[in-house]
C-alpha positions as CSV (number, residue, x, y, z in Angstrom):
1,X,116.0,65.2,125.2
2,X,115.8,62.6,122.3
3,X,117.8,63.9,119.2
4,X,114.0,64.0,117.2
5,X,112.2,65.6,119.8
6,X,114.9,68.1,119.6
7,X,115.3,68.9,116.4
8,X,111.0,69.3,116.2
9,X,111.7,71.7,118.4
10,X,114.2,73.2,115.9
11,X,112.0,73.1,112.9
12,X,108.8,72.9,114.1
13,X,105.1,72.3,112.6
14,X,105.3,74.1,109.0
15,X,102.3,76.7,109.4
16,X,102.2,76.8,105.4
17,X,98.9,74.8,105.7
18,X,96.7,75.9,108.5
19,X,97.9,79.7,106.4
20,X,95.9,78.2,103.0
21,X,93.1,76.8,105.2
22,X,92.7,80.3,106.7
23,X,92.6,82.1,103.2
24,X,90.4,79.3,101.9
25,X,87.9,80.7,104.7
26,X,87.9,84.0,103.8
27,X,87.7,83.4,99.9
28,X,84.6,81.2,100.8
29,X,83.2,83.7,102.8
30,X,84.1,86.8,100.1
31,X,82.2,84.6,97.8
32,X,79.0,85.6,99.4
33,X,79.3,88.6,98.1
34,X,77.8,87.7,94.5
35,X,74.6,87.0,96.0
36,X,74.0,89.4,98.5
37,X,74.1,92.0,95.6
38,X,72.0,90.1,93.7
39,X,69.6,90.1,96.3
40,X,70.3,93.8,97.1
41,X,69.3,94.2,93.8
42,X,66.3,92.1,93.4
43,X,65.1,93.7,96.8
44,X,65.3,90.6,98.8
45,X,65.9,91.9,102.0
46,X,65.3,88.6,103.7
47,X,68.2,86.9,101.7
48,X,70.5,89.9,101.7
49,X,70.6,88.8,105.6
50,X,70.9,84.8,105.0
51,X,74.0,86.2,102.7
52,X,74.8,88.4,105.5
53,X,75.0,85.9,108.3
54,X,77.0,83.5,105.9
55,X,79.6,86.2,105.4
56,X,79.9,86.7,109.1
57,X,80.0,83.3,110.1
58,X,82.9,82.9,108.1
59,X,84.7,85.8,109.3
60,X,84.4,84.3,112.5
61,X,85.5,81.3,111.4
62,X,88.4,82.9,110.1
63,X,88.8,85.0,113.2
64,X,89.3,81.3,115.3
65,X,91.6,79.9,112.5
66,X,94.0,83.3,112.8
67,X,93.9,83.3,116.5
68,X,95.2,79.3,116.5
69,X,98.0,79.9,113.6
70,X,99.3,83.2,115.7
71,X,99.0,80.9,119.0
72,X,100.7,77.7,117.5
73,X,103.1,79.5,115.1
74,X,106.6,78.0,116.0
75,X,109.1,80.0,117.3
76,X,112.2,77.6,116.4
77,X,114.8,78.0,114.5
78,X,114.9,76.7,111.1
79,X,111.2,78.0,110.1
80,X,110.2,77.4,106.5
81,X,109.5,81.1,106.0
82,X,110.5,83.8,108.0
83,X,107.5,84.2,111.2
84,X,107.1,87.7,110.6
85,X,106.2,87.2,107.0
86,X,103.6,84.8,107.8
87,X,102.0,87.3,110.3
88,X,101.9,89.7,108.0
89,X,100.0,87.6,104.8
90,X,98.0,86.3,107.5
91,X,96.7,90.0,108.7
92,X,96.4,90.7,104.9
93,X,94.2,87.8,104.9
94,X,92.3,88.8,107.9
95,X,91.8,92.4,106.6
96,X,90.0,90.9,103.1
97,X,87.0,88.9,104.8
98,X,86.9,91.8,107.8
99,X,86.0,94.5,104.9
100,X,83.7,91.9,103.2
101,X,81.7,91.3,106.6
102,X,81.6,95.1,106.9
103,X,80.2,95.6,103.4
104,X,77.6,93.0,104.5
105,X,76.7,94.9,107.6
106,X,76.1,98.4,105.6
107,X,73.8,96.7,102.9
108,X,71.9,95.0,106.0
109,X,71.8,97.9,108.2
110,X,71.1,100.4,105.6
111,X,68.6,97.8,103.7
112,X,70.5,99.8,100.7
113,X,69.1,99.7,97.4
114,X,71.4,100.7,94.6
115,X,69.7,103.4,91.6
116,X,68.5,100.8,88.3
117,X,71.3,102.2,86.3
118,X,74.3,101.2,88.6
119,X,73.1,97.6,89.7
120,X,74.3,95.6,86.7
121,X,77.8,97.1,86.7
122,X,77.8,96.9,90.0
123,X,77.2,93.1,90.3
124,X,80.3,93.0,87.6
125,X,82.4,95.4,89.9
126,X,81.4,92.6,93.1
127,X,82.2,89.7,90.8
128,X,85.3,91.0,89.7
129,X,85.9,91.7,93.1
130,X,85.3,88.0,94.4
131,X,87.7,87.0,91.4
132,X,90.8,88.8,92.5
133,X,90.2,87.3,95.6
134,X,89.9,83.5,94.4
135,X,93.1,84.8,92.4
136,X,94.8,85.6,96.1
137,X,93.6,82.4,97.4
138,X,95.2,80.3,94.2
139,X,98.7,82.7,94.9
140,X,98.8,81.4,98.5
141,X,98.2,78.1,97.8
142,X,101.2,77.4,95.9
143,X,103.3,78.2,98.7
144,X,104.3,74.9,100.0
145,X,105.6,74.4,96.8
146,X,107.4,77.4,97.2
147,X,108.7,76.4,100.3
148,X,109.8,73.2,98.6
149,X,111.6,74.3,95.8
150,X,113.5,77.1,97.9
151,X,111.8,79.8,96.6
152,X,113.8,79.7,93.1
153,X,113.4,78.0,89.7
154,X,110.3,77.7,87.7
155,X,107.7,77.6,90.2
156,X,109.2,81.1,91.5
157,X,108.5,82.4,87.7
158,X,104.9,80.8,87.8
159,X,103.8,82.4,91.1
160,X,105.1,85.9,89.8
161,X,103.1,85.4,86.6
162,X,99.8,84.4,88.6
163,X,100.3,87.5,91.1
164,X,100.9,89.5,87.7
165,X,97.5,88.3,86.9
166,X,95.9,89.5,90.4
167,X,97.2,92.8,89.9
168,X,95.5,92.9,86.4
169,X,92.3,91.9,88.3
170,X,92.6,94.4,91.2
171,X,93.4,97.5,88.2
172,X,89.6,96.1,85.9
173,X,88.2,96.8,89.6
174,X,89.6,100.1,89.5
175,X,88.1,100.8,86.2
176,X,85.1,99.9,87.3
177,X,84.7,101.8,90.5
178,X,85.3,104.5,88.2
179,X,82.6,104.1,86.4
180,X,80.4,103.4,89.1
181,X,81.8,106.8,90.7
182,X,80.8,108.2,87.4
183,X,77.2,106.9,87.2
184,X,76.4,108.1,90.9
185,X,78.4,111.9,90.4
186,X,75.3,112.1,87.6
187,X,72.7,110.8,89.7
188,X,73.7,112.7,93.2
189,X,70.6,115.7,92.4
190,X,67.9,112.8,92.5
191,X,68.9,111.1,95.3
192,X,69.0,111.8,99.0
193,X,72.3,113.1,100.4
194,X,72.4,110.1,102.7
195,X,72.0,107.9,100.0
196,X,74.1,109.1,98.1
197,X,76.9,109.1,101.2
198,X,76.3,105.5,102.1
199,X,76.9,104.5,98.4
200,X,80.0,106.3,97.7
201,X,81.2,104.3,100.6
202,X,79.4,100.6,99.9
203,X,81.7,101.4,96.4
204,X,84.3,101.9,98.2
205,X,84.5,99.5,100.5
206,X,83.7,96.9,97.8
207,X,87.2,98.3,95.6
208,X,89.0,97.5,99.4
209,X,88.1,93.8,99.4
210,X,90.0,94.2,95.8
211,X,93.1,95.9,97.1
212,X,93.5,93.8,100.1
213,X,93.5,90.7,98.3
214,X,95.7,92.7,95.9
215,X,98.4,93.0,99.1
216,X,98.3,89.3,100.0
217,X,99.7,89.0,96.4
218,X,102.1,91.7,96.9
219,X,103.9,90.5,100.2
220,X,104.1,87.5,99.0
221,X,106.1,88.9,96.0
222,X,108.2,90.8,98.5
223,X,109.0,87.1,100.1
224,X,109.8,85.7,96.6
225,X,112.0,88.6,96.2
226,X,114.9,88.1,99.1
C-alpha cells in the first residue's frame, strides 16, 4: 500500500465539517419556530402547516446528514477528536431539531391556540429559545479551530466564554417558562382540561429545544476539558 494511502487510512477524513453542516440544519430548521408561533398566534392555521412542513423537511434533512456522518465516520487511528465524542454532540444535535419537529406536529395536530395573555411572552420564550440554539450552532462551529490549536490557548478560553453565554440563554428560558407556567396555573378554571394539558406540554417541549441545545454546549465543554 502506498505510504499516503496508508496513512489516510490512519487519519482519515476529519468529520469536524459534515458535524457543523449537520447543526447548521437543525439551527435552520429550529428557526421555523418564530413563525409558526406567530402564525399560531394570528390564527393562521394554513401557515402554521407551511412552518410545519419546513421544520420537518429539515429534520429530515438532518436525519440523512446524521445517518452519512455515523456511516463515513473514520475508524482510524489518529482521529482529530475522540469518535465517541463526536457521536455524542451529533445525537445532541439530533435530539434539538427532533423536539422542534415534535413541537410542530402538536401545534398542527392540536390546531392549538394559545389564551391572549400568554401569546406575546410566549413568542419571547420561542425566540429566546431559537437564540440559544443559533448560540449552539456558533459553539460548534469553532471547532476546527479547536481542533487546530490542540484544544488549548486562547481560542480554548473564547469557546468557554461563548458556551458561558449559552448557558445564560438556556437559564432566561427558564425564567420565562416560569412565567408562562404562572400565567396558565391562573388561567386553568377557564379553560378546558385538555387545553390546558396540551399547553403545559407545548411549554414544555418548547424549554427542551432550550436544554438540548444547552447539552451540545455542555459536551463540548466536557471535550475542552480532558
Amino acid at each position: 500500500m502506498p505510504i499516503s494511502n496508508y496513512m489516510a487510512g490512519l487519519f482519515g477524513h476529519s468529520p469536524i465539517r459534515p458535524l457543523q453542516e449537520h447543526m447548521q440544519k437543525v439551527c435552520l430548521g429550529v428557526q421555523h419556530l418564530i413563525p409558526l408561533v406567530e402564525a399560531m398566534n394570528a390564527g393562521d392555521l394554513d401557515l402554521v402547516k407551511v412552518e410545519q412542513q419546513a421544520i420537518v423537511q429539515a429534520e429530515h434533512d438532518a436525519d440523512d446528514m446524521k445517518h452519512a456522518l455515523r456511516h463515513q465516520l473514520p475508524k482510524g487511528l489518529f482521529m482529530p477528536v475522540d469518535r465517541r465524542d463526536l457521536l455524542d454532540v451529533l445525537m445532541m444535535q439530533d435530539a434539538v431539531i427532533n423536539q422542534a419537529k415534535d413541537i410542530a406536529g402538536l401545534v398542527v395536530g392540536r390546531k392549538m391556540q394559545l389564551p391572549v395573555t400568554m401569546r406575546a411572552l410566549f413568542l419571547d420564550y420561542t425566540a429566546q429559545t431559537v437564540k440559544a440554539v443559533e448560540q449552539a450552532l456558533l459553539v460548534i462551529g469553532e471547532l476546527d479551530s479547536l481542533v487546530e490549536t490542540g484544544f488549548r490557548g486562547l481560542e480554548v478560553e473564547r469557546v468557554e466564554e461563548m458556551i458561558k453565554d449559552l448557558g445564560r440563554i438556556e437559564q432566561t428560558t427558564d425564567r420565562k417558562q416560569v412565567e408562562l407556567r404562572n400565567i396558565l396555573f391562573e388561567l386553568e378554571d377557564s379553560l378546558r382540561a385538555t387545553d390546558v394539558m396540551f399547553t403545559y406540554r407545548l411549554i414544555e417541549w418548547m424549554g427542551r429545544v432550550a436544554d438540548d441545545a444547552q447539552r451540545v454546549g455542555t459536551r463540548l465543554q466536557l471535550m475542552l476539558a480532558r
